[in-house]
PDB file of N, CA, C and O in Angstrom, chain B, residues numbered from 101:
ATOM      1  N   UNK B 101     -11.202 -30.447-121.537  1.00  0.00           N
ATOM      2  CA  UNK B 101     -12.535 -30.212-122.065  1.00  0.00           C
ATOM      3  C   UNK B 101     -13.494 -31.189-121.389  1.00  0.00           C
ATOM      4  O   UNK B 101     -13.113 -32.339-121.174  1.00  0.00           O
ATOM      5  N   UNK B 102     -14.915 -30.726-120.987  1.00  0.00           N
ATOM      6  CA  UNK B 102     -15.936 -31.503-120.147  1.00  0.00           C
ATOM      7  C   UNK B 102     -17.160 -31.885-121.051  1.00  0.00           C
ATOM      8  O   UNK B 102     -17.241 -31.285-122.123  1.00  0.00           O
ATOM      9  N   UNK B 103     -18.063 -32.758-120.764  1.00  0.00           N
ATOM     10  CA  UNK B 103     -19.109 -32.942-122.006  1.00  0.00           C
ATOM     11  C   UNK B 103     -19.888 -32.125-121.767  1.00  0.00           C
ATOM     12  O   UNK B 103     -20.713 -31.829-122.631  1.00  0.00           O
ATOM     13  N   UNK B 104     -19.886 -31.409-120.361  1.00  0.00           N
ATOM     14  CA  UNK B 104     -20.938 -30.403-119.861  1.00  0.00           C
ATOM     15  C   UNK B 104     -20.732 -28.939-121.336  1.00  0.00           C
ATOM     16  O   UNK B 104     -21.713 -28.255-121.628  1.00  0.00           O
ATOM     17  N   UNK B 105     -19.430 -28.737-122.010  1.00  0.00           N
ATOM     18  CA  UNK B 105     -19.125 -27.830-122.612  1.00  0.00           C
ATOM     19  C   UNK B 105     -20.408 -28.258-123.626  1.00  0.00           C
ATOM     20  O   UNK B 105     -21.482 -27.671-123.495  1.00  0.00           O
ATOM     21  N   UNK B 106     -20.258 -29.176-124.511  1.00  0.00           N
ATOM     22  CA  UNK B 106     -21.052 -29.899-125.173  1.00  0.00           C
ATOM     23  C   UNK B 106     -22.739 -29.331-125.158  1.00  0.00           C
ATOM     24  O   UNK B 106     -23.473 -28.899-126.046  1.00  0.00           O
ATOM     25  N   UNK B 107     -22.927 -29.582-123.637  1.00  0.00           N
ATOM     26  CA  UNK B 107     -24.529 -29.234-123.194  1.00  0.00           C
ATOM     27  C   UNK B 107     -24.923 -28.258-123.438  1.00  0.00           C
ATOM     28  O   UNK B 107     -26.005 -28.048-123.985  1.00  0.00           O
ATOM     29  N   UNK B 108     -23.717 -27.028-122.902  1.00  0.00           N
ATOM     30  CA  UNK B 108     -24.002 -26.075-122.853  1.00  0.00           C
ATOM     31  C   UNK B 108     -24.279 -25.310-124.232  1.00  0.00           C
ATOM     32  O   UNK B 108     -25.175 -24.502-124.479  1.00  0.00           O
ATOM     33  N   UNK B 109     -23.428 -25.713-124.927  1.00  0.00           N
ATOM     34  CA  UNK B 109     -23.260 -25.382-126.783  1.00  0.00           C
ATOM     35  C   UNK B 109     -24.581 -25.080-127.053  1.00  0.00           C
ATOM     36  O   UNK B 109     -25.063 -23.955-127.184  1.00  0.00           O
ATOM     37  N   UNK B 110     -25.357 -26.566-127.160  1.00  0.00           N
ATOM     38  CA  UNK B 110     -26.735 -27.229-127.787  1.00  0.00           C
ATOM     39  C   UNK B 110     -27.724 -26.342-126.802  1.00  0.00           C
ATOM     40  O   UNK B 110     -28.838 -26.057-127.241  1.00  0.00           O
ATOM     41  N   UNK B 111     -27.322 -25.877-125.410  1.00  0.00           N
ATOM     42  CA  UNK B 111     -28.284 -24.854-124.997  1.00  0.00           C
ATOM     43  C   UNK B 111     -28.402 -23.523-125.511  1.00  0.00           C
ATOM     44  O   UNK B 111     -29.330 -22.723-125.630  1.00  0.00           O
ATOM     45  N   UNK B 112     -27.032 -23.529-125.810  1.00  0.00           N
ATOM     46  CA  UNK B 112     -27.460 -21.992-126.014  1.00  0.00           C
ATOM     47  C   UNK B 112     -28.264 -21.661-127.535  1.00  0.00           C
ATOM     48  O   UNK B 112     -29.162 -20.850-127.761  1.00  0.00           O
ATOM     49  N   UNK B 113     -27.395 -22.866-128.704  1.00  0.00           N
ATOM     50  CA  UNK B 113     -28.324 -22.843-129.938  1.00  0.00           C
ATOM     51  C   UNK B 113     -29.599 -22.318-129.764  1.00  0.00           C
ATOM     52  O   UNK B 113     -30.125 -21.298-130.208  1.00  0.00           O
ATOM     53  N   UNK B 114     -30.217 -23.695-128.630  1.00  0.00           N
ATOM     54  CA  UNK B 114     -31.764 -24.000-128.286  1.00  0.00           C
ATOM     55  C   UNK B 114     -32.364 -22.604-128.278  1.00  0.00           C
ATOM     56  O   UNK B 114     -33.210 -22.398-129.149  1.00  0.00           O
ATOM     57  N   UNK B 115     -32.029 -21.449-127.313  1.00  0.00           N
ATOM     58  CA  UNK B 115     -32.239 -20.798-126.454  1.00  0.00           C
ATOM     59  C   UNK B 115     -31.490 -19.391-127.232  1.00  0.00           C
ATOM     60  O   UNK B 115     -31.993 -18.409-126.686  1.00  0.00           O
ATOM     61  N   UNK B 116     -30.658 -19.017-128.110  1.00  0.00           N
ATOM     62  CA  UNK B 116     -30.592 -18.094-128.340  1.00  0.00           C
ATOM     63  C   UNK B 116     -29.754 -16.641-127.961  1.00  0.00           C
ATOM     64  O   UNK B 116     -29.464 -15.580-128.513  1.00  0.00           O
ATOM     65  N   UNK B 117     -29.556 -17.367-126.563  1.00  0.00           N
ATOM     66  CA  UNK B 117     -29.423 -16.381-124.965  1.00  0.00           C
ATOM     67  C   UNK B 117     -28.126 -16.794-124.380  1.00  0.00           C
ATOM     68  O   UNK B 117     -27.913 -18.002-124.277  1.00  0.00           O
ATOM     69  N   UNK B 118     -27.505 -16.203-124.106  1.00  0.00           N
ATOM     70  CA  UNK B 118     -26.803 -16.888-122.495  1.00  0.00           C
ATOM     71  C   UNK B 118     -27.580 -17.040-121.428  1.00  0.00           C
ATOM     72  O   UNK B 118     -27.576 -18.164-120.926  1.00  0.00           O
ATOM     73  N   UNK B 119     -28.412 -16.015-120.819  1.00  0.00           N
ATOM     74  CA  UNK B 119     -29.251 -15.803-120.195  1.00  0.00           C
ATOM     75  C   UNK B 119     -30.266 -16.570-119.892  1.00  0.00           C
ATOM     76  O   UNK B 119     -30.678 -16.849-118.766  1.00  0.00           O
ATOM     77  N   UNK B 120     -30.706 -16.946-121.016  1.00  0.00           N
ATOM     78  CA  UNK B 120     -32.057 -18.482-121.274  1.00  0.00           C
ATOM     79  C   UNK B 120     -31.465 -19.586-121.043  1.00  0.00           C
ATOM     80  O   UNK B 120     -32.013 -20.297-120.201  1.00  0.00           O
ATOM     81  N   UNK B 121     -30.182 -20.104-121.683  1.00  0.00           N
ATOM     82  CA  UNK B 121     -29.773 -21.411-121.774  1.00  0.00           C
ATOM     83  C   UNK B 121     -29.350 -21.800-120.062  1.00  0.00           C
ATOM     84  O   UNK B 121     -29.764 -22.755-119.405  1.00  0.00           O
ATOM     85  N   UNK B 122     -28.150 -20.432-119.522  1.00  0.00           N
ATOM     86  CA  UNK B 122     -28.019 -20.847-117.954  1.00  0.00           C
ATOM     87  C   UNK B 122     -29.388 -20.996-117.329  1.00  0.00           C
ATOM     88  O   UNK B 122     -29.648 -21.937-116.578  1.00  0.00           O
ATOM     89  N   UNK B 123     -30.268 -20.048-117.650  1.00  0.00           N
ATOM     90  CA  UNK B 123     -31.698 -20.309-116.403  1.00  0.00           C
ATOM     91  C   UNK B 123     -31.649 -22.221-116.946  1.00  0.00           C
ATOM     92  O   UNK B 123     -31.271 -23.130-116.207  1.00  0.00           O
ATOM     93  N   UNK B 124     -31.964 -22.327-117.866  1.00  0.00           N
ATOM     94  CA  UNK B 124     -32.462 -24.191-118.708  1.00  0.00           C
ATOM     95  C   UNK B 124     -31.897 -25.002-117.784  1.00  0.00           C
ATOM     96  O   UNK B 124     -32.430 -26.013-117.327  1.00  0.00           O
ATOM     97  N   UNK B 125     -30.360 -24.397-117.374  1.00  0.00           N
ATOM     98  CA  UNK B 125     -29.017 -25.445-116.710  1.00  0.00           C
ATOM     99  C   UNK B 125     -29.287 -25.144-115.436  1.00  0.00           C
ATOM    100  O   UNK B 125     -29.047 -25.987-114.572  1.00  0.00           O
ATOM    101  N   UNK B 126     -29.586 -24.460-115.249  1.00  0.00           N
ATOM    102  CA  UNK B 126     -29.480 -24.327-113.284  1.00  0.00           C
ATOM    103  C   UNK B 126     -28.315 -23.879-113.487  1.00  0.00           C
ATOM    104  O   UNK B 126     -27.525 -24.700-113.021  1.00  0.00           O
ATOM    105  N   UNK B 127     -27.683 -22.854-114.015  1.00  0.00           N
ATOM    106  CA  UNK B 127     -26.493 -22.310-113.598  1.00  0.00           C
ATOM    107  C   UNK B 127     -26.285 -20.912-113.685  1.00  0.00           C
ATOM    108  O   UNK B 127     -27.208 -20.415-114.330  1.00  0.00           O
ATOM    109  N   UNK B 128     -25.393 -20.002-113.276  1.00  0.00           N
ATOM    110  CA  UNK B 128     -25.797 -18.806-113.407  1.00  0.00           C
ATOM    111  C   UNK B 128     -24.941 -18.781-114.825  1.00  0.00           C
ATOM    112  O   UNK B 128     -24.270 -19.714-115.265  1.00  0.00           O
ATOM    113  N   UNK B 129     -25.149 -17.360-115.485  1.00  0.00           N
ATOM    114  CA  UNK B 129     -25.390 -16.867-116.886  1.00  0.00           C
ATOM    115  C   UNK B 129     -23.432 -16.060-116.317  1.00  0.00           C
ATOM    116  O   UNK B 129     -22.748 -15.942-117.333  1.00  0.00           O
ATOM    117  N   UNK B 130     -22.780 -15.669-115.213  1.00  0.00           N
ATOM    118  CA  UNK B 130     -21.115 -15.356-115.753  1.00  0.00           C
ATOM    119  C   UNK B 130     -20.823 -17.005-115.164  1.00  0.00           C
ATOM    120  O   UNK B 130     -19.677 -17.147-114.738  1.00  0.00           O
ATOM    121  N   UNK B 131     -21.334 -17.725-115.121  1.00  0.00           N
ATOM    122  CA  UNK B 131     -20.396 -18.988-114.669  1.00  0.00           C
ATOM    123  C   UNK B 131     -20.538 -19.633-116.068  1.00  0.00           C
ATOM    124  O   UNK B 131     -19.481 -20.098-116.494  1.00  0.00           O
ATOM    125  N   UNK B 132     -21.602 -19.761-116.864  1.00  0.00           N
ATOM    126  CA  UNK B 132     -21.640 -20.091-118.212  1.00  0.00           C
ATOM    127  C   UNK B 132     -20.780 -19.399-119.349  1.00  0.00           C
ATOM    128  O   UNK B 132     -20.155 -19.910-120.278  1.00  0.00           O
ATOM    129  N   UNK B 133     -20.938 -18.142-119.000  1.00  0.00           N
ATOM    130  CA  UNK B 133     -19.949 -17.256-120.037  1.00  0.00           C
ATOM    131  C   UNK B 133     -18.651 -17.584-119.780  1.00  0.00           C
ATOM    132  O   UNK B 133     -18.008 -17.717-120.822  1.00  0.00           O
ATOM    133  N   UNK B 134     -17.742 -17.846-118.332  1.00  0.00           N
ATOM    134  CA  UNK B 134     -16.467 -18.092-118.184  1.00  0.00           C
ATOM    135  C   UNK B 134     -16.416 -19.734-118.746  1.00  0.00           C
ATOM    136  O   UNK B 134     -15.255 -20.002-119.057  1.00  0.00           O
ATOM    137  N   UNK B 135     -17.092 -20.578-118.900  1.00  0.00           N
ATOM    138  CA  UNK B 135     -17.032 -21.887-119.225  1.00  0.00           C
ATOM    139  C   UNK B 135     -16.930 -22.055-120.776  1.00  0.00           C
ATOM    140  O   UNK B 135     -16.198 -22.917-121.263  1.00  0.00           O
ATOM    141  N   UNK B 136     -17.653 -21.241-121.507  1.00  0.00           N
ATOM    142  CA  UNK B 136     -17.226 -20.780-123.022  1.00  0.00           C
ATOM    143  C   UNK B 136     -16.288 -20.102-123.311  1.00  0.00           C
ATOM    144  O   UNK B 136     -15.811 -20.214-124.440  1.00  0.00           O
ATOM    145  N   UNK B 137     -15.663 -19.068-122.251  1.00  0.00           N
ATOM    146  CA  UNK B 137     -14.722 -18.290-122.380  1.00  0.00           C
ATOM    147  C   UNK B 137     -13.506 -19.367-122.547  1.00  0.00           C
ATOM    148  O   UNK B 137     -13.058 -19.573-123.675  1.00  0.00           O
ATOM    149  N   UNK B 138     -13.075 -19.926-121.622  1.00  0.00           N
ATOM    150  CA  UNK B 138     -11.991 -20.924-121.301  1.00  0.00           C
ATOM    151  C   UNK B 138     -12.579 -21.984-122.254  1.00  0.00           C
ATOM    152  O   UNK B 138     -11.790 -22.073-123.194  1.00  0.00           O
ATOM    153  N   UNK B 139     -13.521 -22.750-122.411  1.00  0.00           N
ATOM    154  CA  UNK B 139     -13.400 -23.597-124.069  1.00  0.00           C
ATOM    155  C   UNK B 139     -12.791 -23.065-124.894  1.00  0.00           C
ATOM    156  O   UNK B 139     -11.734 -23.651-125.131  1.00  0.00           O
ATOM    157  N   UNK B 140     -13.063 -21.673-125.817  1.00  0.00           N
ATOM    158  CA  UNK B 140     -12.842 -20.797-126.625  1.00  0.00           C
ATOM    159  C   UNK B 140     -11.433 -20.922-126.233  1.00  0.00           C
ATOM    160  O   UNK B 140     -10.716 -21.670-126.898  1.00  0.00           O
ATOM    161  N   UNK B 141     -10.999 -20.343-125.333  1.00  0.00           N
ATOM    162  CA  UNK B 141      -9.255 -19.841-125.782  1.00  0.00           C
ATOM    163  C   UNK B 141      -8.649 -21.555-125.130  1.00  0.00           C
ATOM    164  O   UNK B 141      -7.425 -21.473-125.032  1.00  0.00           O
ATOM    165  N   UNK B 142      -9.045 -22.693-124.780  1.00  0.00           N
ATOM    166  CA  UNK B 142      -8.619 -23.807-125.341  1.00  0.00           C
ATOM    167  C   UNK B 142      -8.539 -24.423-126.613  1.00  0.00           C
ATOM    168  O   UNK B 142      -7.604 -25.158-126.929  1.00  0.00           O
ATOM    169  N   UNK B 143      -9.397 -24.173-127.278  1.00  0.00           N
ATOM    170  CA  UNK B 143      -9.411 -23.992-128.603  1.00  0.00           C
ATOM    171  C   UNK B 143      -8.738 -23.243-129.291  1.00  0.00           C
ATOM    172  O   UNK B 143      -8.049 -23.747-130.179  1.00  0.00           O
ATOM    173  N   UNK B 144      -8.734 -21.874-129.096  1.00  0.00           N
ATOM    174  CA  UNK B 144      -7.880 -20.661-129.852  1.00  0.00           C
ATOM    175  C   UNK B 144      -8.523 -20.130-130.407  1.00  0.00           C
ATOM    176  O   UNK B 144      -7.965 -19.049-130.595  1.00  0.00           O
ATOM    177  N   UNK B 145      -9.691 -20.130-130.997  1.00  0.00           N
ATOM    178  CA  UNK B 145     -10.667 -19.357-131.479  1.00  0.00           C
ATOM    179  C   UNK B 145     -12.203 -19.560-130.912  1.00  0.00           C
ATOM    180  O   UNK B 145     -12.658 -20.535-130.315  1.00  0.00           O
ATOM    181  N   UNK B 146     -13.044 -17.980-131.392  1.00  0.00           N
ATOM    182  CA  UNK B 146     -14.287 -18.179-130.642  1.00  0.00           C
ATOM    183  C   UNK B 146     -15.272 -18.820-131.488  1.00  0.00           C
ATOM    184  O   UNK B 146     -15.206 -18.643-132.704  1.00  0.00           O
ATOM    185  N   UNK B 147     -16.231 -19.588-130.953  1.00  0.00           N
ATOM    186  CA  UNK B 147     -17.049 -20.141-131.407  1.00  0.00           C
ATOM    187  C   UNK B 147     -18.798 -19.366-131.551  1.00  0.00           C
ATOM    188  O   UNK B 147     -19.743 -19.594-132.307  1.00  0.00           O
ATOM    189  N   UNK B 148     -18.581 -18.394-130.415  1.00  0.00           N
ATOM    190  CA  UNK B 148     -19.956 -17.797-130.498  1.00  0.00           C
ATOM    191  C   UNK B 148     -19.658 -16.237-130.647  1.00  0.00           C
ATOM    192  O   UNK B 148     -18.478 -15.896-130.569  1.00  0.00           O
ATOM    193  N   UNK B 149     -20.739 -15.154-130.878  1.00  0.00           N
ATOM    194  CA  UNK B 149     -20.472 -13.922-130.669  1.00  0.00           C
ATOM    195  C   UNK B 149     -21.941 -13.571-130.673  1.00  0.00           C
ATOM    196  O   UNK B 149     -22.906 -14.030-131.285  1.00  0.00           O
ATOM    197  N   UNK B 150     -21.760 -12.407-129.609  1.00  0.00           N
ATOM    198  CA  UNK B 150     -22.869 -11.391-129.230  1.00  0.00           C
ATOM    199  C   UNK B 150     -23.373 -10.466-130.140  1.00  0.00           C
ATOM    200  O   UNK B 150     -22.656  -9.588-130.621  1.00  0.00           O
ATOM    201  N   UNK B 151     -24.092 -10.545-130.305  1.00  0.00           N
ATOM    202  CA  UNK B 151     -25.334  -9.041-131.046  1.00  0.00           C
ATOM    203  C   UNK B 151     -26.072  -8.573-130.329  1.00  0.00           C
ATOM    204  O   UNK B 151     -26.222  -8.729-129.117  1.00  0.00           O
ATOM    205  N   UNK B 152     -26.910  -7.572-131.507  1.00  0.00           N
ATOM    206  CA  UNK B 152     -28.101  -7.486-130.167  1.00  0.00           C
ATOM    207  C   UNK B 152     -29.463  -8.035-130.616  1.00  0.00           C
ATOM    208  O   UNK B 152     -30.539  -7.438-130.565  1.00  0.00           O
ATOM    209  N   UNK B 153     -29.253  -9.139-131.016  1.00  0.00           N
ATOM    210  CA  UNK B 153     -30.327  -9.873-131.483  1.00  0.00           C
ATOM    211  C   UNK B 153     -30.328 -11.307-129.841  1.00  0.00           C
ATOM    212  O   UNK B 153     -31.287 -11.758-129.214  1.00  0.00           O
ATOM    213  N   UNK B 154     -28.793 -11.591-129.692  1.00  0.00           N
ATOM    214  CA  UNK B 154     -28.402 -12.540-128.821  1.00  0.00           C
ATOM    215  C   UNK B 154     -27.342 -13.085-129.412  1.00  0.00           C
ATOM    216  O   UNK B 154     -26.402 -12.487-129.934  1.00  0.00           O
ATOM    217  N   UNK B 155     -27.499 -14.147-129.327  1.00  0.00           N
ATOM    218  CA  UNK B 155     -26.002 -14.994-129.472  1.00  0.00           C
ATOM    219  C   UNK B 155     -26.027 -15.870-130.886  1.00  0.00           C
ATOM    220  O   UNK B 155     -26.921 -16.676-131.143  1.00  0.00           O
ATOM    221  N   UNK B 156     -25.027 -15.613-131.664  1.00  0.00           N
ATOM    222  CA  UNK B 156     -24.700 -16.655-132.550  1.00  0.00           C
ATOM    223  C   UNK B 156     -23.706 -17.263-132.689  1.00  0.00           C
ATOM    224  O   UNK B 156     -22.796 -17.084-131.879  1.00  0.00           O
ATOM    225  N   UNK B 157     -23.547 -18.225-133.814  1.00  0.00           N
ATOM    226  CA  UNK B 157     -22.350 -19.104-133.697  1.00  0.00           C
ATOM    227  C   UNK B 157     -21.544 -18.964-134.889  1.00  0.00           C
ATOM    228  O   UNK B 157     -22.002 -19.159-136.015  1.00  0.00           O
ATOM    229  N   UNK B 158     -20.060 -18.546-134.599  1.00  0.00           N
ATOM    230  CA  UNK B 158     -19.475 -18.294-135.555  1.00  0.00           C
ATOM    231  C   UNK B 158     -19.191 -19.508-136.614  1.00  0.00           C
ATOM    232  O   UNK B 158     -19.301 -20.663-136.203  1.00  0.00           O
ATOM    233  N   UNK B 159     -18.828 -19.257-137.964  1.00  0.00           N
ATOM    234  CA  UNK B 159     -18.591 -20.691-138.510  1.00  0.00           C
ATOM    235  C   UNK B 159     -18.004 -21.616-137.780  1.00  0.00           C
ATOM    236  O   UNK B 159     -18.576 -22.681-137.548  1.00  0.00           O
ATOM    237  N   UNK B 160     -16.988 -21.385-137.395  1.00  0.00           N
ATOM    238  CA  UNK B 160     -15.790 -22.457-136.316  1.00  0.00           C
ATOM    239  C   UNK B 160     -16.588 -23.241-135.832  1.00  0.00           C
ATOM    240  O   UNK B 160     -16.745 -24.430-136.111  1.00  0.00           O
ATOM    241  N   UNK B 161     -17.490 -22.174-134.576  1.00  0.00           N
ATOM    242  CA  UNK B 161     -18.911 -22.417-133.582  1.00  0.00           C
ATOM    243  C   UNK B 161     -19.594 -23.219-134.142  1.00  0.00           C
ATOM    244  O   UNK B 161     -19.662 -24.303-133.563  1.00  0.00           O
ATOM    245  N   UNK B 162     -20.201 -23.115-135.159  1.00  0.00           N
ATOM    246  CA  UNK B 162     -21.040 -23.997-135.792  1.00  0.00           C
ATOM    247  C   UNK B 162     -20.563 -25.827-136.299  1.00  0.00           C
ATOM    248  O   UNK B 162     -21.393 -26.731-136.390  1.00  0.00           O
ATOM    249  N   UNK B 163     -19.331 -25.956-136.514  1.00  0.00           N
ATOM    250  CA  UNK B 163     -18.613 -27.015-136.730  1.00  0.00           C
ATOM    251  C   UNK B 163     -18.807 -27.833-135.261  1.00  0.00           C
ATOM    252  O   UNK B 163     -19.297 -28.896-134.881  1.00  0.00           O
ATOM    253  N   UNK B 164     -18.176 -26.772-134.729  1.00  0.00           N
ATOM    254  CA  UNK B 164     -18.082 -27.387-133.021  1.00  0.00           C
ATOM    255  C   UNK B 164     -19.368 -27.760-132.740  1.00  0.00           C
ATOM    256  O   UNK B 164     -19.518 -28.864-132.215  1.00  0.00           O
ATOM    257  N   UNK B 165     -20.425 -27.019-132.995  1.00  0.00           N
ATOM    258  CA  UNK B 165     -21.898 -27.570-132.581  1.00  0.00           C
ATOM    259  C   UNK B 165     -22.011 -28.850-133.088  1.00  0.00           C
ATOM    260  O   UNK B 165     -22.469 -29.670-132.293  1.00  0.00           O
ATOM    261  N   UNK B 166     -21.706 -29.272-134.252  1.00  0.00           N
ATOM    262  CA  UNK B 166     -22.356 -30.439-134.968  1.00  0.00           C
ATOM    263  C   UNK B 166     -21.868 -31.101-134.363  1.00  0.00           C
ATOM    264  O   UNK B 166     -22.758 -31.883-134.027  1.00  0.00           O
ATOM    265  N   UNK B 167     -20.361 -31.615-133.602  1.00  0.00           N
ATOM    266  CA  UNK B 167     -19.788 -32.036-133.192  1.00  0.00           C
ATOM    267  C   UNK B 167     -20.161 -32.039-131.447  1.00  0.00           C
ATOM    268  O   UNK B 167     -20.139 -33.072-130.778  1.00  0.00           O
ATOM    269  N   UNK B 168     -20.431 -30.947-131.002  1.00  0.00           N
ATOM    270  CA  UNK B 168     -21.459 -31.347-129.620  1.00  0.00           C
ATOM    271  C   UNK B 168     -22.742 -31.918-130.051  1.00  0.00           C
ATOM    272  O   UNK B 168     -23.229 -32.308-128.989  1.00  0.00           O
ATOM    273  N   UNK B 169     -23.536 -32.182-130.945  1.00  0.00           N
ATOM    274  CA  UNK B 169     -24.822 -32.813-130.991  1.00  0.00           C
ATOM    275  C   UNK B 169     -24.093 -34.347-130.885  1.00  0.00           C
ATOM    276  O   UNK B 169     -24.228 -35.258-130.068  1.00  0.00           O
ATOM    277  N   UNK B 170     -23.288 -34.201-132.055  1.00  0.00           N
ATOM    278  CA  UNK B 170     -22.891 -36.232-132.525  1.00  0.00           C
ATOM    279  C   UNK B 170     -22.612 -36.400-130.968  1.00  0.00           C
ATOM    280  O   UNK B 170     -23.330 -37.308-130.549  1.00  0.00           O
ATOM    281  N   UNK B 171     -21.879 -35.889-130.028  1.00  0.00           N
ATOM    282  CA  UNK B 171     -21.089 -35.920-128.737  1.00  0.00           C
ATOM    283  C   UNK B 171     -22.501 -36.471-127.937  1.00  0.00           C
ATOM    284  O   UNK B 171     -22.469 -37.578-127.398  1.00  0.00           O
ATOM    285  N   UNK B 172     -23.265 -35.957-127.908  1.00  0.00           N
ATOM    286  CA  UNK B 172     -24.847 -35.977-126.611  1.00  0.00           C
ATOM    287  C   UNK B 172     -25.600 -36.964-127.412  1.00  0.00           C
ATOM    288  O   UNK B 172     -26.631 -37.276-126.817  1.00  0.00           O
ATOM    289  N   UNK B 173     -25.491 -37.447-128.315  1.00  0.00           N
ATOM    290  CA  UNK B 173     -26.383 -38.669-129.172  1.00  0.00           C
ATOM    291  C   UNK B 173     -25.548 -39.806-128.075  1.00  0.00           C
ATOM    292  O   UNK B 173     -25.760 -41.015-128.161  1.00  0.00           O
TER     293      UNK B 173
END
């Protein structure tokens, strides 16, 4: 696991998007999705899921977030 995972978390909150948070990072939007993908099944469960509103965070997700904020403080 990288702290960049961390960044990315708190971006996407920010941002809503995959789409928004990679433009934020300078990175592209499937290099971000495979970087959550592979967190996620290091973990064993997912932390975010798609709508069509955008992206939210599943409860799990949401634990893990609080835990990427304390992480970037």
């Amino acid at each position: 696991m990288k702290l960049e995972v961390f960044e990315y978390l708190i971006a996407i909150e920010k941002h809503g998007s995959l789409t928004k948070a990679a433009q934020s990072l300078y990175v592209s939007q499937p290099n971000l999705s495979n970087v959550i993908k592979g967190f996620e099944n290091e973990l064993g469960y997912a932390v975010i899921y798609r709508n069509h509103q955008g992206v939210c965070f599943t409860e799990k997700g949401k634990q893990v977030l609080m835990i990427a904020h304390n992480m970037i403080k």
